[in-house]
C-alpha positions as CSV (number, residue, x, y, z in Angstrom):
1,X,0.0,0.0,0.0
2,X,1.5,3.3,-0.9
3,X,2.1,7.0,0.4
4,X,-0.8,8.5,1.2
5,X,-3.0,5.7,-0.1
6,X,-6.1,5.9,1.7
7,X,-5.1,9.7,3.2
8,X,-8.1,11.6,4.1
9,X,-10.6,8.9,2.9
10,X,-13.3,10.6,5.9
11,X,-16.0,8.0,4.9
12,X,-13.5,5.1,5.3
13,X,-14.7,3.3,8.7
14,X,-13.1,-0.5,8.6
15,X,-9.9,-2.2,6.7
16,X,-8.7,-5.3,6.5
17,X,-5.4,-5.6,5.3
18,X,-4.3,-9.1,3.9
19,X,-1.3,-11.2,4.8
20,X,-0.3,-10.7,1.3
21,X,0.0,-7.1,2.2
22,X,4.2,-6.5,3.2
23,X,4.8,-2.5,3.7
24,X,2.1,0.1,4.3
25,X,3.7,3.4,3.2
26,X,4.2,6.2,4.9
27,X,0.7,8.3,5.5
28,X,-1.2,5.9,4.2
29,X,-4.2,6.4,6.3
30,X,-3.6,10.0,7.6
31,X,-6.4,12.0,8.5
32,X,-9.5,9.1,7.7
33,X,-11.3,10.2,11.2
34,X,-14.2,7.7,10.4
35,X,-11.7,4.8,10.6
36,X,-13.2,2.9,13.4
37,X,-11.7,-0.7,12.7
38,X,-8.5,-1.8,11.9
39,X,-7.5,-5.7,10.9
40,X,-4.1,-6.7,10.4
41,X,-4.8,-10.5,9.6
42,X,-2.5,-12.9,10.5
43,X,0.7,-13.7,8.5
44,X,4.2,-15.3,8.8
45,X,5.8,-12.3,6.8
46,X,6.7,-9.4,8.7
47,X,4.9,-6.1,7.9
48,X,6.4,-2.9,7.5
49,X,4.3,0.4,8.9
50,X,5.1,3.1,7.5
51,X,6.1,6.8,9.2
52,X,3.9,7.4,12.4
53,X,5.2,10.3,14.5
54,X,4.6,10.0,18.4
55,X,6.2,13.4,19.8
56,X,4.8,16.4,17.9
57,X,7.6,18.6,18.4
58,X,10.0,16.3,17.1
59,X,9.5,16.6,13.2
60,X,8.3,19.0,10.7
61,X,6.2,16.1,9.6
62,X,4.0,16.1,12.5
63,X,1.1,16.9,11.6
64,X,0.7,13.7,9.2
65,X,1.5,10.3,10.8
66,X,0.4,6.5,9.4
67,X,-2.9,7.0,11.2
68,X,-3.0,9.9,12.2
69,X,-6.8,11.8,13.5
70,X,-7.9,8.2,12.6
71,X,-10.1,7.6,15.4
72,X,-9.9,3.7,15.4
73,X,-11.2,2.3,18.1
74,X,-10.7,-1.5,17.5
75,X,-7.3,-3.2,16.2
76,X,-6.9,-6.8,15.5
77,X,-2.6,-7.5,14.9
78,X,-2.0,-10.9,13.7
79,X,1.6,-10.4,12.5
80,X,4.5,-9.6,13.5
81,X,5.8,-5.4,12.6
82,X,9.2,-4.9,10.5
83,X,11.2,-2.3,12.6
84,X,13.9,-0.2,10.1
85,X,15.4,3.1,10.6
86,X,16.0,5.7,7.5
87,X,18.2,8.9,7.3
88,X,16.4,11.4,5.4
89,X,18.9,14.4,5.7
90,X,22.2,15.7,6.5
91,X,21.0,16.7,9.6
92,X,20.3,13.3,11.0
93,X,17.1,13.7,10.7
94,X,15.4,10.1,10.6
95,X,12.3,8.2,10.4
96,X,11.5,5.5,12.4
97,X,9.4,2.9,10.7
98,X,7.5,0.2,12.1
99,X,7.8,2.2,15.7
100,X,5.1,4.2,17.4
101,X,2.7,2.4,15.3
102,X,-0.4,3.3,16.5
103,X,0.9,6.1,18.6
104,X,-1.2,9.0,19.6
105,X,-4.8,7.2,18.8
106,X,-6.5,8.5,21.3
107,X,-10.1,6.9,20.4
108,X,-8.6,3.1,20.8
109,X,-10.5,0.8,23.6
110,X,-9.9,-2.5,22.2
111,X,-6.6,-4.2,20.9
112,X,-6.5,-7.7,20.0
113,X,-3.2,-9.5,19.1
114,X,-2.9,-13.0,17.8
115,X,0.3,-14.9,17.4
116,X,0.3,-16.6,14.1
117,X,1.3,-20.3,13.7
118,X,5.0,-21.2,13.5
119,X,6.9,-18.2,15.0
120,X,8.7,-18.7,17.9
121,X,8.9,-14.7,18.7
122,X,6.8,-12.0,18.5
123,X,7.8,-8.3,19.1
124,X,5.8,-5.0,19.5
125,X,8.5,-2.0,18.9
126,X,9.0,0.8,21.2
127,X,6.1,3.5,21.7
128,X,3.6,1.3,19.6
129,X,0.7,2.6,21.9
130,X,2.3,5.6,23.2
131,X,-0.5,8.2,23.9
132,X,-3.8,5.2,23.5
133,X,-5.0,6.0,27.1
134,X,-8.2,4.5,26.3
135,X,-7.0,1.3,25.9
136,X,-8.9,-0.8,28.4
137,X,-9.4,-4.2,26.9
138,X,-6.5,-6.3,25.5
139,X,-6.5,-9.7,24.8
140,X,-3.1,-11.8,23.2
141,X,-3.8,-15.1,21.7
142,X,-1.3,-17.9,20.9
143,X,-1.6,-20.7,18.7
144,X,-3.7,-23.5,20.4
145,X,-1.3,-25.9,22.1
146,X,1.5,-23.9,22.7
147,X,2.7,-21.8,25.4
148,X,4.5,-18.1,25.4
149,X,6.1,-15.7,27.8
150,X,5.9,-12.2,27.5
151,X,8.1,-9.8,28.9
152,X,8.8,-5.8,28.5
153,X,12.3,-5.2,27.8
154,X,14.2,-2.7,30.3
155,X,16.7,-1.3,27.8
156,X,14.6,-0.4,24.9
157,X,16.3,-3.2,23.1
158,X,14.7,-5.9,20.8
159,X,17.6,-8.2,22.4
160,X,17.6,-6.8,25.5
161,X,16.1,-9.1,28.1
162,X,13.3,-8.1,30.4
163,X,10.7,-8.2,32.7
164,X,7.9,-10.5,32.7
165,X,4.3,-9.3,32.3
166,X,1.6,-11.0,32.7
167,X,-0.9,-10.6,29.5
168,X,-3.8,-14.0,30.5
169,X,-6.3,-11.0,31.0
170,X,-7.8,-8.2,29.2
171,X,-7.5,-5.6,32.2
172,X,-3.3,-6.9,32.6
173,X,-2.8,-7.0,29.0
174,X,-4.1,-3.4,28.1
175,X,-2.3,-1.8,31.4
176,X,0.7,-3.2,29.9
177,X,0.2,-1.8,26.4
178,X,-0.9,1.4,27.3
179,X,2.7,1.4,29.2
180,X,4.7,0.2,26.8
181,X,7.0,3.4,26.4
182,X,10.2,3.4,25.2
183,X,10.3,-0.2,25.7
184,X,9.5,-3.6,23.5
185,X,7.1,-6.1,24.0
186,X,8.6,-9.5,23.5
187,X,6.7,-13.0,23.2
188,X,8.9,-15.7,23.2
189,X,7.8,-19.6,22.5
190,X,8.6,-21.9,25.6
């Protein structure tokens, strides 16, 4: 999905995005306020979110963002996020992709994340929920048979180790998300 795909599509209020789907570019659905629902179906291939700004001081770019004024209110994530970082300037100025993914979405209650068959990891990057104080019902399912540990890590670090966190219930799992921070979240296959 390209740049500024779906930007400002007002009337747009669910998506599902396929496993087939690899990157979403960067503004893709910026501004698209009636965006109620969003479904990243499950998939073995990483995906990569485009640009989604979480401090708005930080870039001139701030007032567009991946979802920016979107005002989702449920997320299903059934696939792990590609995390890169890009230089766009002599200045060091960089974009972050695949962090603060759904940053700043003020409107979400309901997050739903579901571990797809076969990995053996499963990370959520550093300020993915950063600002989504409404969050109050999370719920993290892994495939049927199998059982996973999650833990926050303390360094900010995909290979940092952590802290365990317990995610077995909705009120648990969406204190943890809406405190992600700076940190990861980190499943890991036992």
């Amino acid at each position: 999905i390209g740049n500024s795909a779906f930007a400002y599509c007002k009337k747009l209020k669910e998506i599902t995005i396929p496993a087939s789907v690899i990157s979403i570019g960067n503004f893709a659905f910026n501004g698209c306020t009636g965006l109620e629902t969003l479904n990243l179906e499950d998939g073995d291939e990483d995906l990569l979110l485009g640009y989604n700004c979480y401090d708005d001081n930080k870039y001139s770019t701030s007032q567009k963002g991946l979802f920016r004024d979107c005002g989702i209110e449920v997320l299903y994530l059934g696939r792990n996020l590609k995390y890169e970082y890009n230089d766009k300037s002599s200045d060091t100025l960089f974009y972050a992709y695949g962090y603060s993914a759904f940053a700043n979405i003020s409107t979400l209650t309901t997050v739903n994340i579901s571990v797809p068959a076969g990995l053996n990891s499963f990370t959520i990057g550093k300020y993915a929920f950063k600002g989504c104080t409404g969050i109050n019902n999370a719920t993290f399912t892994t495939p049927e048979g199998e059982s996973w540990t999650w833990f926050k890590s303390s360094l900010g670090s995909i290979t940092s180790s952590g802290t365990t966190v317990d995610v077995s219930n909705t009120t648990d799992a969406a204190y943890v998300l809406k405190n992600l921070g700076e940190s990861y979240l980190h499943g890991k296959k036992q």
